[in-house]
DRENNULUM-160595 format. One line per field, with one value per residue (C-alpha): residue number from 1; x, y, z. Coordinates in nm, 3 decimals, m for minus. Layout:
# DRENNULUM-160595
k	(NUM|...)
u	(X|...)
v	(Y|...)
w	(Z|...)
//
This chain:
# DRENNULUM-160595
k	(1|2|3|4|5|6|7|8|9|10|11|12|13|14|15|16|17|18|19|20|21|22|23|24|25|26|27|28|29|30|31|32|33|34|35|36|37|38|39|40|41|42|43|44|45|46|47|48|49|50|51|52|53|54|55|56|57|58|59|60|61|62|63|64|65|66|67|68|69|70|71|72|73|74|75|76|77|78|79|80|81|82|83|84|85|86|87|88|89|90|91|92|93|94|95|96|97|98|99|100|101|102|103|104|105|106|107|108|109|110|111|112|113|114|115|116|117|118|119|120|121|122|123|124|125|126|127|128|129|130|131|132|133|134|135|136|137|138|139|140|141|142|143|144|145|146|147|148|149|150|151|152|153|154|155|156|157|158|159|160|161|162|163|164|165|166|167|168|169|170|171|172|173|174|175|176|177|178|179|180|181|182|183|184|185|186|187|188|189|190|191|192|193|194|195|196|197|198|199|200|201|202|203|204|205|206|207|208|209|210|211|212|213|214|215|216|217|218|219|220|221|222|223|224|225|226|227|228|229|230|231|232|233|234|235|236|237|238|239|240|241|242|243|244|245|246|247|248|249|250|251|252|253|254|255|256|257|258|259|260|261|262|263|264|265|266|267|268|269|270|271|272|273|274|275|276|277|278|279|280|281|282|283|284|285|286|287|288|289|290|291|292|293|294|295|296|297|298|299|300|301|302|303|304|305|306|307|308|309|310|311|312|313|314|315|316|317|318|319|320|321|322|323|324|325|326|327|328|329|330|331|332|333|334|335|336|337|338|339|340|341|342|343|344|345|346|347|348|349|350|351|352|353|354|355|356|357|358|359|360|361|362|363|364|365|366|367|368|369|370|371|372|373|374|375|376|377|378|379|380|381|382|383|384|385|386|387|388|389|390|391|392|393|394|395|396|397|398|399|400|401|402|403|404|405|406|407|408|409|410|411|412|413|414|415|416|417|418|419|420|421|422|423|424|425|426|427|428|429|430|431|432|433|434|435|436|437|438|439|440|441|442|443|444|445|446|447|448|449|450|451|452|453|454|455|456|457|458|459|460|461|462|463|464|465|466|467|468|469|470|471|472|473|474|475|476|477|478|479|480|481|482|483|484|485|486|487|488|489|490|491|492|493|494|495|496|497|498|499|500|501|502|503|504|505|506|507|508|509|510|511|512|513|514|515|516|517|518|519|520|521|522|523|524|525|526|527|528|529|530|531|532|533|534|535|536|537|538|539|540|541|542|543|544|545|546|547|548|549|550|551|552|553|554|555|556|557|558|559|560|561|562|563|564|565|566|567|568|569|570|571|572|573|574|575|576|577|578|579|580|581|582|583|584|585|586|587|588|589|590|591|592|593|594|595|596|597|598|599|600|601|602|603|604|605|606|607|608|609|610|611|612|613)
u	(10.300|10.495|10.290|10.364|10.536|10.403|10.588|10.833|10.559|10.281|10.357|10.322|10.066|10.094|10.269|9.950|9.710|9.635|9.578|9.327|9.135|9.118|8.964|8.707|8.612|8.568|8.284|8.115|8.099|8.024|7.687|7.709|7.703|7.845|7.945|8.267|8.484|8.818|8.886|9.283|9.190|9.454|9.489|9.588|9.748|10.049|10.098|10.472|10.854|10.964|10.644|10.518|10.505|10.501|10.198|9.997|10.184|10.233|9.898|9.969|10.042|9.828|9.451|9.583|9.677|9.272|9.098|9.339|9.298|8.883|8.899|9.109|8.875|8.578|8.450|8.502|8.185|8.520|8.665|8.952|8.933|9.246|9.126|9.419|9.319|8.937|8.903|8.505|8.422|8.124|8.050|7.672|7.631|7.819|7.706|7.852|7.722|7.387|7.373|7.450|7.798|7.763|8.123|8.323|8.654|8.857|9.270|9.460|9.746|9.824|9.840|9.559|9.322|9.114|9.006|8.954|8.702|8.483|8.462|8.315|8.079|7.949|7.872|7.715|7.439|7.252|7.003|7.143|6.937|7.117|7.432|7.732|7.950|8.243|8.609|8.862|9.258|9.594|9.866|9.593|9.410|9.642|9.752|9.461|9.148|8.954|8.956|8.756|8.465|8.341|8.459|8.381|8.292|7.932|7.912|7.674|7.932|8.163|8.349|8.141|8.520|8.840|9.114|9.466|9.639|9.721|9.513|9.472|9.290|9.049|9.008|8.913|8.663|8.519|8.455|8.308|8.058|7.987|7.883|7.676|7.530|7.376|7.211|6.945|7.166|7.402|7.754|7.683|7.382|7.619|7.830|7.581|7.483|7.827|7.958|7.634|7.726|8.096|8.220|8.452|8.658|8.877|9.037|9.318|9.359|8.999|8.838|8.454|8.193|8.095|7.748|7.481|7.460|7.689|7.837|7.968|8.305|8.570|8.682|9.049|9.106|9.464|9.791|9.763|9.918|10.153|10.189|10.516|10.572|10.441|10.485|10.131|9.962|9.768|9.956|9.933|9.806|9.504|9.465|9.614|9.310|9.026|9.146|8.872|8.984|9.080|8.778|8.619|8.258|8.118|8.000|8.161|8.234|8.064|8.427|8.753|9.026|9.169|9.450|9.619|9.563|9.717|10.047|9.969|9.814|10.078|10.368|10.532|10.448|10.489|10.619|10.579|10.936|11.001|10.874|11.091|11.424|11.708|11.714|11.528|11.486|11.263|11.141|10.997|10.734|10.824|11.022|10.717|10.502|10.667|10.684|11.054|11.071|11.167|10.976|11.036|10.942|11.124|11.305|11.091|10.800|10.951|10.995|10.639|10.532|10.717|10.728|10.322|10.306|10.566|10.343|10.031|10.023|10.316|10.497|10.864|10.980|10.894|10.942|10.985|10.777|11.088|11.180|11.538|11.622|11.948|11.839|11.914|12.181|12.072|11.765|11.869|12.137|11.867|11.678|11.962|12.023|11.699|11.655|11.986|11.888|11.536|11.406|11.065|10.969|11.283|11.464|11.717|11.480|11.744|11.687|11.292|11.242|11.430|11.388|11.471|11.375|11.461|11.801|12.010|12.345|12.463|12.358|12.448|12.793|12.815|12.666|12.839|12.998|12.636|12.607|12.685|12.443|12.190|12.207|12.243|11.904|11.786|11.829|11.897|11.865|11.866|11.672|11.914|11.777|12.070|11.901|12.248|12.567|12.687|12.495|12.388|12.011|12.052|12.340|12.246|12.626|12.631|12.952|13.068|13.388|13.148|12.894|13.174|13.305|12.984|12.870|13.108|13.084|12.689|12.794|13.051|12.791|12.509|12.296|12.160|12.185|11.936|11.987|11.701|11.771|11.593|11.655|11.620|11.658|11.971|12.112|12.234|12.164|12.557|12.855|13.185|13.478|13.233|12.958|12.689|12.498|12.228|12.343|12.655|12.561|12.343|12.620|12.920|12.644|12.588|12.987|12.983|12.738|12.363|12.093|11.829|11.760|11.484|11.491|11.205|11.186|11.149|10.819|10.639|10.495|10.247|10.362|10.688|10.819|10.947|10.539|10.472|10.794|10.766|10.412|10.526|10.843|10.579|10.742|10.442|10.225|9.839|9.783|9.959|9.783|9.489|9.439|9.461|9.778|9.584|9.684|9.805|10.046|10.220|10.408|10.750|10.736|10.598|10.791|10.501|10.700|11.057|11.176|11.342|11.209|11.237|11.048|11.020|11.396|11.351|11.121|11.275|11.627|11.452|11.326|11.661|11.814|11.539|11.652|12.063|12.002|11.711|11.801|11.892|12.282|12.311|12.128|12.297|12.666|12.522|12.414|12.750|13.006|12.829|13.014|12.954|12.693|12.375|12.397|12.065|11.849|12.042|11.904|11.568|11.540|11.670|11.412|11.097|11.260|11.281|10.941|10.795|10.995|10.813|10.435|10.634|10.836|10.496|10.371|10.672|10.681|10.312|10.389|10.696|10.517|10.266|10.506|10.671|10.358|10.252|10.071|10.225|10.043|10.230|10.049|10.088|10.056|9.972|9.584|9.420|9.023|8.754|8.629|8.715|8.870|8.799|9.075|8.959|9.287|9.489|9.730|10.050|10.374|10.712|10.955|11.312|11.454|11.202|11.257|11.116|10.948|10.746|10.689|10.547|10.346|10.180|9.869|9.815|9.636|9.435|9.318|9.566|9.341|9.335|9.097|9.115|9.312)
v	(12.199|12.256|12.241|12.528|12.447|12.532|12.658|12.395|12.400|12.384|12.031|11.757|11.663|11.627|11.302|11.046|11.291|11.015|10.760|10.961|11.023|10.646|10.652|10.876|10.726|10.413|10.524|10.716|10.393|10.163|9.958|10.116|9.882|10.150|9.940|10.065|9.985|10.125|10.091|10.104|10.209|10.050|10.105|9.765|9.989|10.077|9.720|9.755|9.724|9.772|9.660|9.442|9.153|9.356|9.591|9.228|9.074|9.312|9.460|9.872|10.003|10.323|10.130|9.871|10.178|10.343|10.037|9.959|10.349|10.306|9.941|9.989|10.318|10.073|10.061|9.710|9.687|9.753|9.597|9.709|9.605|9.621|9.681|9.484|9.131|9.244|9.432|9.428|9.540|9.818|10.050|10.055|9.697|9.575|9.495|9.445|9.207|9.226|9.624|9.889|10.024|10.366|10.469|10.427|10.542|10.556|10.573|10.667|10.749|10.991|10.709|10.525|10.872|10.730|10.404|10.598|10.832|10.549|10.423|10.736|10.804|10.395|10.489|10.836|10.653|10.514|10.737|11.050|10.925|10.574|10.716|10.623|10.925|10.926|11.074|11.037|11.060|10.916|11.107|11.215|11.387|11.579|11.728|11.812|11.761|11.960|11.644|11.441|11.731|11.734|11.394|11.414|11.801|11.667|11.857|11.602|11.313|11.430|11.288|11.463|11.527|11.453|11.390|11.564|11.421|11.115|10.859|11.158|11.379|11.103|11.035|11.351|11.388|11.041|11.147|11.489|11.315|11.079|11.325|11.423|11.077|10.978|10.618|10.670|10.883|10.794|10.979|11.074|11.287|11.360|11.514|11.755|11.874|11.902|12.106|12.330|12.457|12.494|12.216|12.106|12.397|12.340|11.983|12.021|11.859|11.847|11.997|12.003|12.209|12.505|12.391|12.183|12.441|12.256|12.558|12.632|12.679|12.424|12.506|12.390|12.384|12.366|12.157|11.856|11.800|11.520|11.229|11.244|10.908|10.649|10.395|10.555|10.424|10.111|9.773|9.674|9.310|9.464|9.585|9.270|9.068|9.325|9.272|9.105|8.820|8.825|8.709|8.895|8.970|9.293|9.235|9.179|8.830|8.739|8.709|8.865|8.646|8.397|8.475|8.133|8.303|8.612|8.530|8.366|8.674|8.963|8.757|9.051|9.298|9.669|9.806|10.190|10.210|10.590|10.906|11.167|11.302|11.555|11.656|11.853|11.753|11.921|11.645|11.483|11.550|11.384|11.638|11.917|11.653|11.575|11.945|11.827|11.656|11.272|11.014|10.645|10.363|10.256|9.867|9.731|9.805|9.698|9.404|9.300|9.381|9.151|8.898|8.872|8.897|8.653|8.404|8.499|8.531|8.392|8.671|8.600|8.902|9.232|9.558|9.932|10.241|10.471|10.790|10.722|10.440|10.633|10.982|10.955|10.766|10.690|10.581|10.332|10.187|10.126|9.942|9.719|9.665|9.579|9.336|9.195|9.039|8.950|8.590|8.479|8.148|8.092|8.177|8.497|8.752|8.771|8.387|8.394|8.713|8.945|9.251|9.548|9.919|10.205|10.494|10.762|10.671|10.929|10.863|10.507|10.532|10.781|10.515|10.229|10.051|9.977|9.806|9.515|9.540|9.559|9.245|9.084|9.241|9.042|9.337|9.196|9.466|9.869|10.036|10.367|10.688|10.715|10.863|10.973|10.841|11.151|11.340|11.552|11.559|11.583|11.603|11.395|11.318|11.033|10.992|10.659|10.591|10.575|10.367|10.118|10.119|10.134|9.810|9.638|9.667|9.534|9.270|9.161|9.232|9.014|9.297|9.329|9.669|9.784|10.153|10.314|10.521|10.832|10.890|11.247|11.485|11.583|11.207|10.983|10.646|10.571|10.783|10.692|10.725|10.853|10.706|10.959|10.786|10.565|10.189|10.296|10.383|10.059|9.843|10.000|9.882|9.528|9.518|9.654|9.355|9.517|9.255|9.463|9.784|10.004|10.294|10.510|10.844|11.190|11.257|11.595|11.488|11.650|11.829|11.885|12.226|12.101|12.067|12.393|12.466|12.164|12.290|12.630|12.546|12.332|12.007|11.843|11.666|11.774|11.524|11.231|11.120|11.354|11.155|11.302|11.196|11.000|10.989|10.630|10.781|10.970|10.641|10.667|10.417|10.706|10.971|11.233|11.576|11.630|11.926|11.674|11.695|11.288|11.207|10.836|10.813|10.840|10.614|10.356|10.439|10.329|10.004|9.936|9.997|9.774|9.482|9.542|9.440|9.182|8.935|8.555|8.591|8.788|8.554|8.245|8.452|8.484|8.116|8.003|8.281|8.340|8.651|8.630|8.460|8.703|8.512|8.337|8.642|8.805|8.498|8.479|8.919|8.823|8.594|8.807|9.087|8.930|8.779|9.163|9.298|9.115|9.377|9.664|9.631|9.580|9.913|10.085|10.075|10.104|10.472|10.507|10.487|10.691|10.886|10.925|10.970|11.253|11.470|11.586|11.894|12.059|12.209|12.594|12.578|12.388|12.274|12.505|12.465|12.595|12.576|12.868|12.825|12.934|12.922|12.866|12.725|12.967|13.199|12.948|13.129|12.930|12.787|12.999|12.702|12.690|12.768|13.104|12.842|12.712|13.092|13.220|12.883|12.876|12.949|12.613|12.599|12.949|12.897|12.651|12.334|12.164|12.076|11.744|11.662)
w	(9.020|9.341|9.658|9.912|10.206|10.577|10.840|11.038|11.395|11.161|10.930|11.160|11.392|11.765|11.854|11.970|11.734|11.521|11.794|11.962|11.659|11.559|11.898|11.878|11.567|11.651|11.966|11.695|11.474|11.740|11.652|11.273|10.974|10.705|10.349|10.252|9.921|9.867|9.500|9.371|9.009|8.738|8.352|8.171|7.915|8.185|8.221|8.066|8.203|8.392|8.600|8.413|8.690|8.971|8.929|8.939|9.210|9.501|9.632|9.656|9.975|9.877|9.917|10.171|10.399|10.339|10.434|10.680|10.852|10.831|10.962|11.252|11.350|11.335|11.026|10.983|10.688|10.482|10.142|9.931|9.531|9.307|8.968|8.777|8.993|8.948|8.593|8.570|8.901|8.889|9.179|9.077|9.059|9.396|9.728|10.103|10.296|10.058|10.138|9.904|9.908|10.043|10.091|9.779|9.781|9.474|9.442|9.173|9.006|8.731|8.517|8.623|8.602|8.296|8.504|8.827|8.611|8.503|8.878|8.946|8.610|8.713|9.080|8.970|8.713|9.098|9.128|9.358|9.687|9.611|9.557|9.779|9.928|9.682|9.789|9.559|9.703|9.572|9.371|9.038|9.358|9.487|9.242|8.974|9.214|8.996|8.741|8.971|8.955|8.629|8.456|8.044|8.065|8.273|8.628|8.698|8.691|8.986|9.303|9.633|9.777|9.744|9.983|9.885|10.140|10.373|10.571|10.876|10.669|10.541|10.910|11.051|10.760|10.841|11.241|11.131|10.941|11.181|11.379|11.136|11.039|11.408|11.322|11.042|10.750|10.538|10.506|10.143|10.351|10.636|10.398|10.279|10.636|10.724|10.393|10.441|10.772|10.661|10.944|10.710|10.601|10.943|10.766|10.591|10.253|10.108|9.779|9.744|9.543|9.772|9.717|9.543|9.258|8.895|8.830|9.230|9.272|9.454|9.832|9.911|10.293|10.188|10.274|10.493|10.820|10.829|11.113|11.176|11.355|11.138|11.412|11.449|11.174|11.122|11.072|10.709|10.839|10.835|10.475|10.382|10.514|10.316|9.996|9.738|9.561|9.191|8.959|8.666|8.830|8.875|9.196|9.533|9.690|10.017|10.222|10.143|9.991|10.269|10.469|10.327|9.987|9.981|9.965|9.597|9.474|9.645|9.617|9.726|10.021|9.981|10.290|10.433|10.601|10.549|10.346|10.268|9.998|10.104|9.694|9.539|9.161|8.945|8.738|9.128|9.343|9.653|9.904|9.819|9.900|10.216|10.261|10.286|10.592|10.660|10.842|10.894|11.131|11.406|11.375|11.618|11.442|11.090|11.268|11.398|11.029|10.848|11.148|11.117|10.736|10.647|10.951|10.874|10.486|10.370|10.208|10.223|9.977|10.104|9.915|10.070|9.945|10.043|9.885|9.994|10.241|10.314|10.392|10.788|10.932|11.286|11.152|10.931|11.201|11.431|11.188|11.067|11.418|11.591|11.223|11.267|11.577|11.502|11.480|11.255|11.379|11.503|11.220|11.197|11.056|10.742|10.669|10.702|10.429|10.171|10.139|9.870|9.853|9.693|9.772|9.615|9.487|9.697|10.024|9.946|9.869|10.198|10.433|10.229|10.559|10.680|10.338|10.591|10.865|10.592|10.421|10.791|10.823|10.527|10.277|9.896|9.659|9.636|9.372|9.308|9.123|8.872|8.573|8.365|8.474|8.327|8.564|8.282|8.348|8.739|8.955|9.247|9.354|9.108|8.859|8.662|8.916|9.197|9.045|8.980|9.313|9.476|9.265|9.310|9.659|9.650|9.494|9.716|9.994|9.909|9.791|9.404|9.240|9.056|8.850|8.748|8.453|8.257|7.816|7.784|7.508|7.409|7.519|7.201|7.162|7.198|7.159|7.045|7.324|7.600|7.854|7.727|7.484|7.663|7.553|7.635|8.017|7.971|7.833|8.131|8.395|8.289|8.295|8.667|8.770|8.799|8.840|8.686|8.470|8.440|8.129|8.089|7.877|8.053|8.098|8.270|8.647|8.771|9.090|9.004|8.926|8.567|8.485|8.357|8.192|7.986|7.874|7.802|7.621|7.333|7.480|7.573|7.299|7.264|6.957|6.790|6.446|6.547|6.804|7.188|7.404|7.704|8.055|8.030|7.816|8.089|8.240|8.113|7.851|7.579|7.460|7.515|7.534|7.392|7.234|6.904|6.552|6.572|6.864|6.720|6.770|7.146|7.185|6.979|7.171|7.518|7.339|7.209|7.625|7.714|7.457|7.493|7.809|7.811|7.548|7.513|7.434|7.810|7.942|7.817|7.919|8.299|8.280|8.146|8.333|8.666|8.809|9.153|9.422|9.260|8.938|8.994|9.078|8.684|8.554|8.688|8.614|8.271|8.244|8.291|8.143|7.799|7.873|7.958|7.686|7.402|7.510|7.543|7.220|7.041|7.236|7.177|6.799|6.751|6.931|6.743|6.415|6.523|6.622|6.292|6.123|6.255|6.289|6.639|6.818|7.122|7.454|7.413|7.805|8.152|8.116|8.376|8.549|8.433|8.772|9.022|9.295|9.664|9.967|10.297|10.461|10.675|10.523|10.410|10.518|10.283|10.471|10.435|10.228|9.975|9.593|9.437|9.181|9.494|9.618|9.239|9.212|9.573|9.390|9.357|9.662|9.526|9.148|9.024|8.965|8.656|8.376|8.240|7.899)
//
């Protein structure tokens, strides 16, 4: 569902906000020892292409940005736990420096929601005085908070808050209940105070109960205010050094992994560079997240980051979390300049790391002469939304000639492309004489020299204003086999909502991308005709592709059979709370350019939490 929009004076926060709060936080912390684990929940099950390698070798930006937001405002009693490098860890059986944990943050994605539920259901069977203060945030929180409330239909197993926004809101909850806290509480206690005498309804981006009471209703304070320079925001060096190190305990270790280890375990670093998407796609939730505004980092900054990363930790590949890199042209100049002329131990910046992130055909192919500049700034591959070459799915400016041109181009640049494409229904598995059927498209990009492919099948997001539709329509599977569809489910590799008699066909046509591409005979044709200097990263992506490819073609027709089996039950509707809903956030006035969708579905922020599948 489509989040409302505020108006244009109203989204971002005053410029040195954030600063001052860190502040003001960290005098209220001074002297206090307050155990603190931020938890990145993960679901082994998602463990598929095309991130198969990656989801276990670059620590998330999402946690590392938490811990690194409560450690830089003096909560330095801080540790940050990634569930895929440390599987068994238990809330209720972990320690911090031999005292009870009693913040535990949890982060998830939609994906991840089953995992992040059982963090909470452990840390709920402490007896309530022993209990930590749990918040929940990520992308599953924004979006259907009400989940988090009543986990397995039991009021009793239930997140005390949740955070539906970024590291500012957390913040200015944390300092409220500090001031709640003084030196004998605890913030699970501070929380109470604080909710009782309604201090908290003034912070937007939380949902709580309204009371003790199981059957209260949720407050929302609504939509979060946005730091608009994130030059503000903590440097990730400091998330970096919180993380646990892998092991299969349930417990905590004494120290956080060494500095002189983390580059083993994240061989890649995830990078904030910018937020923010000029389109508007129904199928995405990024520009209502943004409230459709861009942000991004100034060079300089960029700069320090990867200068003290790539010295400190040893990361040499660094990847950016951007919507799309080239959504503002000044911006991105200045940061290909200020790179271009950056040194890392007295190396050119572009010789001491690589770096990739992620862009829109369009604006790529519009800003195509600073193709250049970027890959003197050490830039080696762009990750571009293509979906349909056709552009039948989306028109996002894309079309076959320019994808030619445009790789071609790369290519001849230095820099790797790397098409991300979406099966959807209505799209063949190939076509005679046209580029519409999907190994076509597959097949016409491996002749235009991409280094990499990623296929998944069209699958309903939440907080995107295809969500409901896709419900209501009787896309969206219930049951497969009389057995529930599960939230793991909803990652792109399973066919989970199509409108197609067959869904087994489009499951099996996104394996069948997947192996057209990844498969010994390419492999052995790149090894033996190498079209240009980017040869060697095709081999080594052909490699691990056809490594990846042999779990997810086991996954794939296991849920293709299913699949065919049957029985297949379909949604009748958008799974709605049970739990009612109050408002306590100012009256939300659209902004002129938003979408009637948005305008109907504003009451999101009213009644329009959802109950669990």
């Amino acid at each position: 569902m489509e989040l409302p929009s505020r108006q244009k004076g109203d989204v971002y926060t005053k410029a040195g906000e954030y600063p001052a709060l860190r502040d003001r936080i960290r005098a209220a912390a001074k002297g206090l020892n307050i155990p603190t684990v931020v938890v990145y929940a993960f679901d082994k099950r998602t463990r598929l292409l095309p991130f198969f390698f990656s989801s276990h070798r670059m620590a998330p930006a999402g946690p590392r940005a938490v811990g690194a937001a409560l450690h830089d405002s003096g909560l330095t009693q801080t540790r940050i736990v990634l569930q895929q490098w440390t599987p068994n860890f238990q809330p209720s059986r972990a320690s911090l420096d031999g005292e009870p944990i009693e913040m535990l943050l949890v982060s998830s994605m939609q994906i991840h929601a089953e995992r992040a539920y059982g963090l909470v259901a452990d840390a709920c069977t402490k007896p309530a005085a022993d209990r930590p203060l749990i918040i929940v945030g990520g992308p599953k929180a924004i979006y259907e908070p009400s989940d988090l409330f009543e986990i397995g239909g039991d009021p009793n197993v239930t997140a005390d808050v949740v955070v539906t926004g970024e590291e500012f809101v957390l913040m200015q909850l944390v300092e409220r209940l500090l001031n709640y806290r003084g030196t004998r509480g605890t913030m699970r206690e501070a929380f109470f105070a604080a909710r009782s005498d309604g201090a908290l309804v003034d912070i937007p981006g939380l949902v709580y109960r309204r009371d003790y009471g199981i059957d209260a209703p949720l407050v929302t304070t609504g939509i979060q205010r946005l730091v608009g320079n994130l030059d503000e925001m903590p440097h990730p060096l400091i998330g970096y050094k919180l993380l646990e190190r892998p092991h299969r305990k349930p417990g905590l270790n004494s120290q956080p992994l060494p500095t002189s280890r983390v580059g083993r375990h994240s061989i890649i670093g995830s990078l904030t560079i910018s937020h923010g998407c000029k389109f508007n796609c129904d199928y995405c939730p990024i520009p209502a997240y943004n409230q459709r505004t861009y942000r991004h980092k100034s060079g300089e900054r960029i700069v320090d980051e990867m200068r003290q990363l790539r010295e400190q930790l040893g990361i040499r590949f660094f990847f950016g979390t951007d919507d799309n890199f080239f959504n503002n042209r000044p911006a991105v100049e200045q940061m290909f300049e200020t790179m271009s002329r950056a040194t890392i131990a007295g190396r050119p910046l572009r010789k001491a790391v690589r770096w990739g992130t992620e862009a829109t055909e369009f604006d790529t192919w519009k800003n195509r002469d600073l193709l250049g500049p970027g890959r003197r700034s050490g830039l080696r591959a762009l990750w571009l939304g293509i979906e349909d070459l056709t552009a039948t799915l989306i028109r996002k400016g894309q079309s076959v000639s320019k994808t030619a041109d445009l790789f071609a181009l790369m290519n001849k640049t230095g820099i790797c492309p790397m098409p991300m494409m979406m099966h959807h229904d209505g799209q063949p598995l190939y076509t005679r004489g046209s580029l519409y059927g999907l190994l076509n498209q597959i097949a016409y990009l491996r002749k235009h020299g991409v280094q990499s492919v990623q296929v998944t099948a069209l699958t309903p997001a939440v907080g995107t204003r295809s969500y409901e539709p896709m419900f209501e329509n009787g896309s969206v599977f219930e049951s497969v086999g009389n057995r529930p569809v599960r939230q793991h489910q909803f990652d792109g590799n399973h066919v989970v909502a199509t409108t197609s008699t067959k869904p087994w066909r489009g499951q099996l046509n996104v394996l069948l991308a997947y192996a057209s591409y990844y498969n010994p005979i390419n492999f052995v044709r790149s090894l033996l005709r190498p079209a240009n200097s980017l040869y060697l990263a095709g081999l080594s992506d052909q490699l691990r592709g056809m490594f990846a490819l042999v779990p997810t073609a086991l996954n794939s027709v296991h849920w293709a059979f299913r699949l065919w089996r049957g029985p297949i039950k379909r949604q009748t509707g958008p799974p709605v709370s049970k739990i009612p809903v109050i408002d306590v956030s100012p009256a939300i006035t659209l902004r002129a350019d938003s979408t009637p969708q948005a305008a109907r579905k504003s009451e999101f922020v009213q009644v329009g939490v959802r109950q669990p599948r």
